[in-house]
Each structure stands twice: as C-alpha cells, then as structure tokens.
C-alpha positions in Angstrom: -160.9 47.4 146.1 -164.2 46.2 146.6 -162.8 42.4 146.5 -160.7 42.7 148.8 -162.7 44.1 151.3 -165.3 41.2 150.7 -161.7 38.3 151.3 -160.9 40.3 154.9 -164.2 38.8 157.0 -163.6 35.5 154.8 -159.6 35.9 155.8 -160.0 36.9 159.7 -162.5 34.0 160.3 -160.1 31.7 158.8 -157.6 33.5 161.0 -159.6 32.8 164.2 -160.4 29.2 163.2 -156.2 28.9 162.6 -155.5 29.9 166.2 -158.5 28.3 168.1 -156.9 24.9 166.4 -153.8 25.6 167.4 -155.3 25.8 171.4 -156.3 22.1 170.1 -153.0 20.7 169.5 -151.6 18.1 171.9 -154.6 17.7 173.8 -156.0 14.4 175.1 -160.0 15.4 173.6 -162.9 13.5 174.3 -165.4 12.2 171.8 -167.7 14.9 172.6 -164.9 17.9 172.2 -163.8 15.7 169.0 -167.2 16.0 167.6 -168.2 19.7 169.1 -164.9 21.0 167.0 -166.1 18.9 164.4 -169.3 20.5 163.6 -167.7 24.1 164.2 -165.7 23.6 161.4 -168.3 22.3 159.5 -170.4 25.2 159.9 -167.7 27.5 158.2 -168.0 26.0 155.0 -165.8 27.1 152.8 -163.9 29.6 155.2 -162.9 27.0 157.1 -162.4 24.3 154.3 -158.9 25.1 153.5 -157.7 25.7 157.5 -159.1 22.2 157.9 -157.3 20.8 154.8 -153.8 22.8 156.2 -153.9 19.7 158.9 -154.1 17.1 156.6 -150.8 18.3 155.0 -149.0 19.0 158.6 -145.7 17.3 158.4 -146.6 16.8 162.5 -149.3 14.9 162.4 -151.2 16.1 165.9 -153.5 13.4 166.9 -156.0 15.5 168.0 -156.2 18.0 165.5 -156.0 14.6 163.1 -159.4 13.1 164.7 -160.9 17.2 164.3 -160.1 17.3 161.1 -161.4 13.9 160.0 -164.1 14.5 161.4 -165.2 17.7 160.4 -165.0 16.4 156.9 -167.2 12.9 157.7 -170.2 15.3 158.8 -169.2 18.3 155.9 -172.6 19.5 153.8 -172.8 18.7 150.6 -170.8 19.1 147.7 -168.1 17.3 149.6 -164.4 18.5 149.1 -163.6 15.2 146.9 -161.5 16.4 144.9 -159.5 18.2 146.9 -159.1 15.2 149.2 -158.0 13.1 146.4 -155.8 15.5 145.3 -153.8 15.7 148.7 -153.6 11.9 148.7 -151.6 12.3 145.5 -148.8 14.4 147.3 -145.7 12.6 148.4 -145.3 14.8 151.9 -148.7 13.5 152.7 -148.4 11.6 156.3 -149.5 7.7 156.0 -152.5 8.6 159.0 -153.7 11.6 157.1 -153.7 9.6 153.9 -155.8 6.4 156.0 -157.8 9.4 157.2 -158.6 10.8 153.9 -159.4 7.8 152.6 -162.0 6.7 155.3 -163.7 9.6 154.5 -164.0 9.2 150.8 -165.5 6.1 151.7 -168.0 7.8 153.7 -168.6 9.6 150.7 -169.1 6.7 148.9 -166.7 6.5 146.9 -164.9 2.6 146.3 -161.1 3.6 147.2 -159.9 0.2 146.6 -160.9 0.6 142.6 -157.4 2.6 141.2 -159.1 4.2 138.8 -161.3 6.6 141.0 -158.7 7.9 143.5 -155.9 8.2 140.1 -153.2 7.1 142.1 -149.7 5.7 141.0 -147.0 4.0 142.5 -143.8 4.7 140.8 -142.1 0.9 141.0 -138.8 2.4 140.2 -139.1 4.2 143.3 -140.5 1.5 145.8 -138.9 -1.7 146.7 -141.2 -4.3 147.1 -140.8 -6.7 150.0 -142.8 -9.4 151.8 -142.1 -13.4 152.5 -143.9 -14.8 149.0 -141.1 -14.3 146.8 -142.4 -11.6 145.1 -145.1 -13.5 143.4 -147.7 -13.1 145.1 -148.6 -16.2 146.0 -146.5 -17.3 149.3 -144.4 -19.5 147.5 -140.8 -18.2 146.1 -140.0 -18.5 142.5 -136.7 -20.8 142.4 
C-alpha cells in the first residue's frame, strides 16, 4: 500500500501538468510563453517526463504544444531522456515534425544523428518506394 500512496502525488502532478497543456493547445504563444512552459516542465523531472513525451506521439501534432515540448527537452537536466527519444523515433505513428523535433534535440545533446548506427534506425526498402529525378542511382544521371 505504501507504493501506491507514494505514485498518487507523482500521478496528480502529472495530472495537473496533462490539463494545464491541454489549456496550451491551439494557441498562437510567444517565445517567452514557449520558453516559460518550457522550463515548467523542466522542473518536474521525471513527473513530467512522460506527459511531455505523450506530445511527441500525438497523432495531432499541435504546433504549440510541439515548440513546448521541444523545448522543454533542449533545456532538460541531466541525464537526458536519450533513449527514450530514440526509441520514439523508431515508431512508425511517429509524426515527420515530432521526428525533426526529436532529432534536433539529440543533436543538442550531442549526439551525430546523421551516423545510422547511433539513432538504430531502419528503413524497410520493401516497404518504401524510392523516388527522385537521378534514376535511382544516385548520381542525377538515369541508368539506360
């Protein structure tokens, strides 16, 4: 019992975090609201990690709560959530912004996101066409 009485604070400040973003969505913020949510969420730690990462996986990808969310994480304490970042870029629902978003802040982190073999991921060719004006070569020119 004693466990779950320690998760309830934990689970009503994520709660509160929940619906104060939601007052968020849709709204044209400035920089300086941007960056005031920002550092809220940053202050919650790890209460408020896995509200923030909830936005990342939004199939309705609010721009505000986007540029929150993004933010948060460029100015989050260390350890930094890398591998839970990298593993949400390996999900299939994830958006194309939150993906760009994600991996601008890896980079922040310092990590080299171009290099496959730190982020892990795979494209499955069977599954992707791949399409372009060189042919398919890669060098501009079409194979005859």
């Amino acid at each position: 019992m004693g466990n779950d009485e320690e998760r309830e604070p934990e689970e009503n400040e994520r709660r509160a975090l929940r619906t104060w973003l939601e007052e968020l969505r849709g709204r044209d913020l400035s920089d300086s609201e941007v960056e005031e949510a920002a550092q809220r969420l940053a202050a919650a730690g790890s209460v408020g990690l896995p509200v923030l990462l909830a936005h990342l996986t939004d199939p309705v990808e609010d721009p505000a709560l986007l540029a929150v969310t993004s933010q948060a994480l460029r100015v989050w304490p260390r350890p930094y959530p890398v591998e839970r970042l990298l593993a949400l870029l390996r999900k299939r629902e994830m958006g194309a912004l939150a993906k760009a978003l994600i991996l601008r802040v890896l980079e922040g982190y310092g990590l080299d996101t171009r290099d496959p073999t730190v982020l892990g991921v795979a494209i499955d060719l069977e599954e992707h066409e791949l399409r372009g004006g060189d042919g398919g070569n890669g060098h501009g020119d079409a194979e005859p």
